[in-house]
C-alpha positions in Angstrom: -47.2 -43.7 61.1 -47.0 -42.3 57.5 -49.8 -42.9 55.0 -50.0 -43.0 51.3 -51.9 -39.6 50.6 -55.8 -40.7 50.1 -56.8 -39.8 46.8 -59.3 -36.6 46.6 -60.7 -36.2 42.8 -64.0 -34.0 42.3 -66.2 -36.9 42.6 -64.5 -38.7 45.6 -62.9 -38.9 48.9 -60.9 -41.7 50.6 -59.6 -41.8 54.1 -59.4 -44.2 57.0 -61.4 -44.5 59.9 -61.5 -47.3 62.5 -60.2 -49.5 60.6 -62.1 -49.2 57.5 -61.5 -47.3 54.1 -64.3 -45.0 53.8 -64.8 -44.1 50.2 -66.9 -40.6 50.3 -69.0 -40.3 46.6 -69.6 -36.8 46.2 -71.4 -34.4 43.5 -73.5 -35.9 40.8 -72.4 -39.8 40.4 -73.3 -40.6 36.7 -71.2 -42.0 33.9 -68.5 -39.5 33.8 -68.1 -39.6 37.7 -68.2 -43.6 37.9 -65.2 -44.1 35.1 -63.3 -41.9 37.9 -64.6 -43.5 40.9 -64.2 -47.1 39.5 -60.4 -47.3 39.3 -60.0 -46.1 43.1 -63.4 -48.8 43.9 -61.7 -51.7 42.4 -58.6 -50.7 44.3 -59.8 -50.7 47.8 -62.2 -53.9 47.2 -58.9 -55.9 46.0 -57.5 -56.9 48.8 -58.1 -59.6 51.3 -60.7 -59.2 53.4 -61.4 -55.5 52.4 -63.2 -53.3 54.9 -64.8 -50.5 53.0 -67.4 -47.9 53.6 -69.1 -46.1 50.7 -70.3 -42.8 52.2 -73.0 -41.1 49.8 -73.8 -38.3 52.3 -72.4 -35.6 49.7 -74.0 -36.8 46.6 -76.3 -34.5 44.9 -77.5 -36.5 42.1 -77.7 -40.6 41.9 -77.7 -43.3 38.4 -77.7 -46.3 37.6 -74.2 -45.7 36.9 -73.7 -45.4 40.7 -75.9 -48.4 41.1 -73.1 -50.4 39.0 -70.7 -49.0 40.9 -72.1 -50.3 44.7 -73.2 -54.0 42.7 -69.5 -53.9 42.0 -68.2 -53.0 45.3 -70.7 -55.6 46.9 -69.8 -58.6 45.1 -65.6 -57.8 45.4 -65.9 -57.4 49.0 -67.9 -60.7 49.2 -66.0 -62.9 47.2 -63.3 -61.7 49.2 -64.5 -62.4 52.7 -64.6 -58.4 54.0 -67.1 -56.2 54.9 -69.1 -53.2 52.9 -70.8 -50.2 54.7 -73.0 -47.9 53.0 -74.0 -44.5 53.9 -76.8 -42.3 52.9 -79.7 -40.4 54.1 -80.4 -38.5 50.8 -84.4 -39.4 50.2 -84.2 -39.5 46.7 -80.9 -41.6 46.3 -82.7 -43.9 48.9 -85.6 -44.2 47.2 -83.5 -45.5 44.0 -81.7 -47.9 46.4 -85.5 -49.3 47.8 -86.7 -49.7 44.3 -83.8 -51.8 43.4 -83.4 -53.9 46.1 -79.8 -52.6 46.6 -81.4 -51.5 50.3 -82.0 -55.2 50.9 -78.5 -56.2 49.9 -76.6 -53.3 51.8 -79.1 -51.4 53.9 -77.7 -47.9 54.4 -76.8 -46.1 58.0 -77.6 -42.4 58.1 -74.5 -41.5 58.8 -71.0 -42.3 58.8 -70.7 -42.9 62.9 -73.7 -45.0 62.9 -72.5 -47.5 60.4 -69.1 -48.0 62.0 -71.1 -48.6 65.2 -72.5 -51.8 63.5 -70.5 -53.1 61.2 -71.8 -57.2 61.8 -75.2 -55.7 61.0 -74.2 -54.7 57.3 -71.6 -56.5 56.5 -72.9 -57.1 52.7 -72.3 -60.8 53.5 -74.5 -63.1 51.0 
């Protein structure tokens, strides 16, 4: 089956994997990387039923600018009935995500494999 190529930009990553679209962050996500990331985000969380998975697992440095940018994913996918995965074992971006609550809303898997292996468990449903 031929795909669409995924696009790759210094700041992101996109690619399928059991059924989901796995958007990989990478580098330092501030303001500069978000206004290239958000085009791509808004995207993949347009569809019905979207099934996305943000992958921070290469992400160096952390804002709130990437904050906006997982708020945004959240509430697209759950408007639209799908399911959002996060990604990240970084202790500093997971520290940001605690002291937000954004941890409550989409609690992140340590990696990639183990989010896929649960999906139900963090959907990002309301």
């Amino acid at each position: 089956m031929q795909q669409e190529p995924a696009p790759f930009t210094r700041y992101l990553r996109v690619h399928q994997d059991r059924g989901h679209t796995v958007l990989e962050f990478r580098g330092e996500i501030d303001i500069a990387a978000a206004a290239e990331i958000a085009p791509h985000l808004d995207e993949v969380t347009g569809g019905a039923t979207p099934r996305v998975v943000i992958d921070l697992s290469r992400v160096e440095f952390f804002d709130c600018s990437g904050l906006r940018l997982l708020y945004r994913a959240r509430r697209r996918v759950v408007d639209r009935h799908g399911h959002l995965l996060l990604v990240c074992a970084h202790p500093l971006t997971l520290r940001v995500l605690r002291v937000t609550g954004m941890s409550r809303l989409l609690p992140p898997q340590p990696t990639l494999e183990a989010a896929l292996a649960c999906p139900e468990a963090t959907s990002g449903s309301v």
